[in-house]
C-alpha positions in Angstrom: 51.4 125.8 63.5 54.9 127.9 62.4 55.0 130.9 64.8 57.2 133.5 63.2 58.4 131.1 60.7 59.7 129.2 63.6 58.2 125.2 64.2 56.8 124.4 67.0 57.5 122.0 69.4 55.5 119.3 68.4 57.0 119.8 64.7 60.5 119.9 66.2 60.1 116.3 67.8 58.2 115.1 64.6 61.1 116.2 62.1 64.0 115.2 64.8 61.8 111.4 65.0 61.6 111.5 61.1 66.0 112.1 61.1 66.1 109.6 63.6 64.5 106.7 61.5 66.1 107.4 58.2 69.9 107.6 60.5 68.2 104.3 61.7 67.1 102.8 58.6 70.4 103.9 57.0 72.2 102.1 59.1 70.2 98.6 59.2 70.5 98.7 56.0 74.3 99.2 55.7 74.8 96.2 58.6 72.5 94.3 56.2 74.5 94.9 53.1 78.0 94.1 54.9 76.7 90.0 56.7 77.8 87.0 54.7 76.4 83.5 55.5 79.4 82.0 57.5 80.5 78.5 56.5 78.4 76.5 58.9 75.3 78.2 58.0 76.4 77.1 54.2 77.3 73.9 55.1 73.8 73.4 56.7 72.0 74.5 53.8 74.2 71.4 52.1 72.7 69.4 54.2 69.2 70.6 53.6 69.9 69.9 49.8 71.2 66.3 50.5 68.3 65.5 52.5 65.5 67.0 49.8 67.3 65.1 47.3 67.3 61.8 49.1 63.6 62.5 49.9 63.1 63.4 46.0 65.0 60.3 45.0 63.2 57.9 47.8 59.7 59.2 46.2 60.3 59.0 42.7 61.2 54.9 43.6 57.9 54.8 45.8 56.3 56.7 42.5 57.8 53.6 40.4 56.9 50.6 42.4 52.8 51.8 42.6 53.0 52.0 38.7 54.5 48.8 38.4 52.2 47.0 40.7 49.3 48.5 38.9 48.1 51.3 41.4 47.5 54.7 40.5 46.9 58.2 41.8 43.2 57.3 42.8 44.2 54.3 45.0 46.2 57.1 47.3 43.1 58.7 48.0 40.1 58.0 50.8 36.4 57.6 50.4 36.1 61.2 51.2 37.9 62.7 48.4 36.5 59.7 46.0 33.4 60.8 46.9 31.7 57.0 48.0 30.1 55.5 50.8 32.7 55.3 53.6 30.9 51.8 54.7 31.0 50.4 50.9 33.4 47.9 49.9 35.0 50.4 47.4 35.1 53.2 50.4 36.8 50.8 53.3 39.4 49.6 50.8 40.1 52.9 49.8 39.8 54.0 53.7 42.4 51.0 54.2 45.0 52.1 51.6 45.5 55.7 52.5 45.5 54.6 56.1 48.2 52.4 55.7 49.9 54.9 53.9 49.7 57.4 56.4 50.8 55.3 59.1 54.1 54.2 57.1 54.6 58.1 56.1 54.4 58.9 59.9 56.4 55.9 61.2 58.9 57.8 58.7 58.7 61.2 60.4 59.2 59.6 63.6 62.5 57.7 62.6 63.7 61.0 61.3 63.0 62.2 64.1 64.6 60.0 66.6 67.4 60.3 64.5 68.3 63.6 65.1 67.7 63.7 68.5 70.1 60.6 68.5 72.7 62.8 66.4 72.0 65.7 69.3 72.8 63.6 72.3 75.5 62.2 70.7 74.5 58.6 70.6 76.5 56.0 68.6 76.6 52.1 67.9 73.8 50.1 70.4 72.9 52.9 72.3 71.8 55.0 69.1 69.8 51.8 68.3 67.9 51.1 70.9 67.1 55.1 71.4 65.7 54.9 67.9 63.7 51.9 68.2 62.1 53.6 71.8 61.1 56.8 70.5 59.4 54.7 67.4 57.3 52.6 69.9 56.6 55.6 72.2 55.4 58.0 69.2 53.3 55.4 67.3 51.9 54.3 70.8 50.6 57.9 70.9 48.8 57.8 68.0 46.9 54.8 69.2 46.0 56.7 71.8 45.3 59.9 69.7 43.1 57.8 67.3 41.7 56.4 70.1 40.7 59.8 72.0 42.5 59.0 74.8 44.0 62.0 76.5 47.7 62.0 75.9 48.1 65.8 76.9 48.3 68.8 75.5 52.9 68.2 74.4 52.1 64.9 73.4 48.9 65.7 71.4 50.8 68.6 69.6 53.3 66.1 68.6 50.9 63.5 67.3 49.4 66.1 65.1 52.3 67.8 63.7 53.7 63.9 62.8 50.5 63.5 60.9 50.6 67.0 59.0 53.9 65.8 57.8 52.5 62.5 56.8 49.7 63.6 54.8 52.3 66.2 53.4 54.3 63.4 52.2 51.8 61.4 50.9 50.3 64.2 48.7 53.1 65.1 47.4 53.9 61.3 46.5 50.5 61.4 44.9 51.0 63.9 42.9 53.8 62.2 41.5 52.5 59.3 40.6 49.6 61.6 39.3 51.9 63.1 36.8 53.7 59.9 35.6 50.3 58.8 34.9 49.3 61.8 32.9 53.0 61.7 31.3 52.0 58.1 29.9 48.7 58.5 29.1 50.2 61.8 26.7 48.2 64.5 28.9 49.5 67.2 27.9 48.0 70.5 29.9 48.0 73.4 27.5 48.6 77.4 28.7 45.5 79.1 28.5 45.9 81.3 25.4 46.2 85.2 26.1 42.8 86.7 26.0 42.9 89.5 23.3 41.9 93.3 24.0 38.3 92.9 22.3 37.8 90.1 24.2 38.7 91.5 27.5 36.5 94.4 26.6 33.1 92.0 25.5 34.0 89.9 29.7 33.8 93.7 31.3 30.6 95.1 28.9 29.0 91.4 30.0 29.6 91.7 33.7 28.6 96.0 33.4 25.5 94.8 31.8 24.1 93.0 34.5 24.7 95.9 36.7 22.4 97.7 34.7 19.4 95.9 36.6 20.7 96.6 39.9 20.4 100.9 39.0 18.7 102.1 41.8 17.5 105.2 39.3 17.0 106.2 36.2 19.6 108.7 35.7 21.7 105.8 36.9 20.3 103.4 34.5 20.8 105.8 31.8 24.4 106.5 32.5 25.0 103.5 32.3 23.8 102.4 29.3 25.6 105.4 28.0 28.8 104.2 29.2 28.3 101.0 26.7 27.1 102.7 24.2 30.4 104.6 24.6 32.2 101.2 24.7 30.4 100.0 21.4 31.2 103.1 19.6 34.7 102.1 20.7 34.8 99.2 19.5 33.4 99.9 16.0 36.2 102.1 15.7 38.8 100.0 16.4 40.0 101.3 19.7 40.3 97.4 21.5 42.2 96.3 18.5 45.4 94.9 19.4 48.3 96.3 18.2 50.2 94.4 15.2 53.4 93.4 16.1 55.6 94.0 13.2 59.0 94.6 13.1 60.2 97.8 12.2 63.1 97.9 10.1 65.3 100.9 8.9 65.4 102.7 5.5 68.5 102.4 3.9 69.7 105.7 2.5 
């Protein structure tokens, strides 16, 4: 309440708070405005591009080598997302492929992996080596034991699984490479869905508030509602959903 025009107290601290964030906000946002990326940040991001580009590069040659040896898309896949009988011949062959693929995919992981922890300790020439090679055997131990269910604990579990979220990551993706090739040869062409016009928009909405009409839980509501199409029909006979033309409008001369 304003006694005697005056705020109050409690309006006082909410209008002083209020000055306070924008001053705040203000000057976030001029700090914001006034940071650069320094040059090692940059440099990193350089890196990030050289390694997505070797990656891109290393699965475009994995993309050509299945095509050449006469596997496709489907052969990446499991019996689960086939849909067959995990114990038929077609299902453990399938099982067997994207196994193997996912165990080569996280040996991957692990060597890139090992390799940066290498680069962080500052390990060079044997040493960097034989680091490599142990941290390899170590990780793919571990997922013995993971596949196994043998406890491994909770750091070494979490390590397992994030290793083989990047695998299946990889091998999706490799997938859906190969996919595309595929439907790049066999002239699959995916067309855009063509833009629905006004009327046609209109007669989806009259559809969908027509079978409303049997859920009215009255009369009057029943009525009004067939009303409300009747409305929309008398609309439509008048041309109200037409879509506009698009012509060009061009200038008199004078």
């Amino acid at each position: 309440m304003v006694e005697d025009g005056k705020p109050t107290d409690l309006e006082t601290v909410n209008i002083e708070s209020k000055e306070l964030a924008a001053k705040a906000d203000n000057e976030f946002a001029l700090l914001r405005s006034n940071m650069a990326f320094s040059a090692e940040v940059l440099d990193q991001m350089e890196n990030a591009g050289i390694a997505g580009g070797r990656a891109e590069a290393e699965t475009q040659s994995f993309k050509d080598q299945c095509l050449d040896a006469g596997f496709y898309a489907r052969d990446m896949i499991g019996s689960k997302g086939l849909g067959v009988d995990s114990e038929s011949v077609e299902g453990q062959a399938a099982d067997n492929r994207y196994t193997a693929l996912i165990r080569m995919a996280y040996r991957g992981h692990a060597i890139a992996g090992a390799e940066l922890d290498a680069n962080s300790s500052g390990y060079k020439g044997k040493q960097r080596e034989e680091f490599i090679q142990s941290e390899l055997e170590r990780k793919l131990e571990l997922l013995e034991k993971y596949q196994a269910k043998i406890a491994i604990g909770d750091i070494a579990k979490g390590m397992v699984q994030d290793l083989l979220e990047k695998s299946k990551d990889t091998v999706v993706y490799a997938r859906r490479c190969v996919q595309k090739q595929e439907d790049i040869n066999n002239g699959v062409v995916k067309e855009k869905p063509k833009p629905k016009t006004r009327l046609e928009k209109v007669d989806v909405v009259k559809a969908l508030w027509t079978s409303w009409l049997e859920d009215a839980d009255s009369v009057d509501a029943q009525s009004a509602g067939e009303d409300l199409l009747e409305s929309i029909d008398e609309a439509i006979e008048a041309g109200f959903f037409l879509d506009p033309e698009k012509t060009k409008k061009t200038k008199k001369k004078s």
